[in-house]
N, C-alpha and C positions, 0 to 999 in steps of 0.2 A: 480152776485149780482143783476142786473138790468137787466136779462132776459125777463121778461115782462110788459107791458107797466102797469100792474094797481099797481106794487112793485116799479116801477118810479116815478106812480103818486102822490101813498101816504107817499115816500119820499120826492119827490120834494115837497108836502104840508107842511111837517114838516118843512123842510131848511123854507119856505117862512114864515110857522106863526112864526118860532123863530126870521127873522128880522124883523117883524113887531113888535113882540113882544119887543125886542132891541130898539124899536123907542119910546115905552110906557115912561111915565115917573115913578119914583117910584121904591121901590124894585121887583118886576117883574120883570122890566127891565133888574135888574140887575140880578137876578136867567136867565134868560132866556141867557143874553150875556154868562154866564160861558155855560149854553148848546149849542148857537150856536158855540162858542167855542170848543167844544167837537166834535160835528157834522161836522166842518169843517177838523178837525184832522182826524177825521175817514173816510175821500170822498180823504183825501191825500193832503189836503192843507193846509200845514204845516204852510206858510207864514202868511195866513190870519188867521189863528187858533192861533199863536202865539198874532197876532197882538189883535185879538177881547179878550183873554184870559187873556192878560197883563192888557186890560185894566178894566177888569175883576177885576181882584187878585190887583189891584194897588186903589181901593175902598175899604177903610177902613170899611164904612160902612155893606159891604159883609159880614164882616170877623167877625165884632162883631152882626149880628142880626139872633136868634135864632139856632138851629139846624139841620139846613137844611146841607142833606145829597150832595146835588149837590156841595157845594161851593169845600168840601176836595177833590171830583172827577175832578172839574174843575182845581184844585190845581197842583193834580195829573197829565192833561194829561200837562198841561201847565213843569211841572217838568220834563216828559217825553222829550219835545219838545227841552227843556234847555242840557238836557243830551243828545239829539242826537245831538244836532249841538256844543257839546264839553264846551259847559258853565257851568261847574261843580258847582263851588261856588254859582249859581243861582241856579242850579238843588240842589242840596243841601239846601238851605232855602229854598225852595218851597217844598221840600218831607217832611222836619220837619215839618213846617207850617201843611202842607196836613194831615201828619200821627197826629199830636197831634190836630188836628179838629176833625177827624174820630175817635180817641180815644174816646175824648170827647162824640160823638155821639154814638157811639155802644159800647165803648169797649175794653179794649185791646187784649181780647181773639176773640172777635168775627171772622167768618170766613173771612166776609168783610174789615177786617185788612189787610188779606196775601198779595196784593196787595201794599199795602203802606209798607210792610216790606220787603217785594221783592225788588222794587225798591229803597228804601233807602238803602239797603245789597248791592245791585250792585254798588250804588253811593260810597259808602263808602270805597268800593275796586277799583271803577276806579280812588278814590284819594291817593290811597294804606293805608287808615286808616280800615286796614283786620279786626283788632279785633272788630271795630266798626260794620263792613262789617257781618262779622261770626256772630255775636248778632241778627242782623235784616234777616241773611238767616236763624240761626236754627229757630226764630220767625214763620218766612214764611212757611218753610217745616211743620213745627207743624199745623199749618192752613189750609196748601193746602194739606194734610191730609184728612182732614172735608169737604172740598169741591172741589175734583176731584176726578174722577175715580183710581184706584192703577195702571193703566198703561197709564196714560195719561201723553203727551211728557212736559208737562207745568213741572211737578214733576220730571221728568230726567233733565233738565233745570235747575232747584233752585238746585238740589244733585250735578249735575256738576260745581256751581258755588258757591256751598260752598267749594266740595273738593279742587277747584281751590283755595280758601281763604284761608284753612286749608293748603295746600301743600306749599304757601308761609310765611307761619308762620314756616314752618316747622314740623309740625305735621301731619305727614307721614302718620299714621295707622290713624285717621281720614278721611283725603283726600283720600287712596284706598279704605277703607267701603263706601264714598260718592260716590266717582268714580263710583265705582262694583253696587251700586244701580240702579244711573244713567242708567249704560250699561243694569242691569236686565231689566229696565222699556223699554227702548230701543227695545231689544231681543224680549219682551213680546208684541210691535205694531208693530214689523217687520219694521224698520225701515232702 
């Protein structure tokens, strides 16, 4: 990712204008804290990404001014961050929160949704609420559809963790038509 120095530089400018930005007073401030936020998440630093993103989402005022597309992403990676280190019931109102902002914003079909229906489908199954779980993956699969390739690994991924949903519900001939997808999508990038 940081192979040469001018892909470092104009990195490292972004991290820096986003905490100066964070220093601004006003809603700027606060759009930009959800992106350093983000930015922090994505270099691997979970801890400070956690930290700068709580305080983020924990601004009322965020949450009710206009329809700014960043806030439900910020929501998102912050939802992410609660569900890997096992905080479910947080991961949980943050992907609600998240998806019915992005709703609000584009949509419920839009392709930008999959995303927020992905991760709420997982959440819902890592709390074993399947049927909840199965709602937000057939969601996702219908979307990510629209927006990936037909053999791309992201779409073997959602079909293997619906069949997983469906096989715990017990519906068998669901779970292997997802499986068997999966595996096509699989076969198809040589994986």
């Amino acid at each position: 990712f940081f192979n040469d120095t001018a892909s470092t530089e104009i990195y490292t400018e972004q991290i820096v204008g986003s905490v100066r930005c964070v220093q601004e007073t006003g809603y700027q401030r606060r759009v930009h804290g959800g992106q350093l936020g983000r930015v922090l998440y994505d270099c691997a630093e979970i801890d400070e990404a956690e930290k700068c993103l709580e305080k983020f989402a924990n601004n009322t005022d965020v949450l009710t001014q206009g329809n700014n597309s960043q806030i439900p992403d910020s929501l998102h990676c912050l939802c992410s961050i609660k569900a890997q280190k096992g905080q479910l019931e947080a991961a949980l109102a943050l992907g609600i929160k998240a998806e019915s902002l992005a709703k609000a914003i584009v949509g419920e079909k839009d392709p930008q949704m999959e995303k927020f229906y992905l991760q709420l489908g997982r959440i819902y199954c890592d709390i074993s609420n399947y049927e909840q779980g199965e709602k937000f993956l057939k969601s996702a699969v219908e979307l990510n559809g629209q927006i990936l390739k037909e053999q791309h690994f992201q779409r073997s991924l959602t079909y293997q963790q619906l069949g997983f949903c469906q096989q715990v519900q017990n519906n068998i001939k669901g779970a292997l038509e997802h499986y068997e997808q999966a595996i096509q999508i699989l076969s198809l990038i040589h994986i």
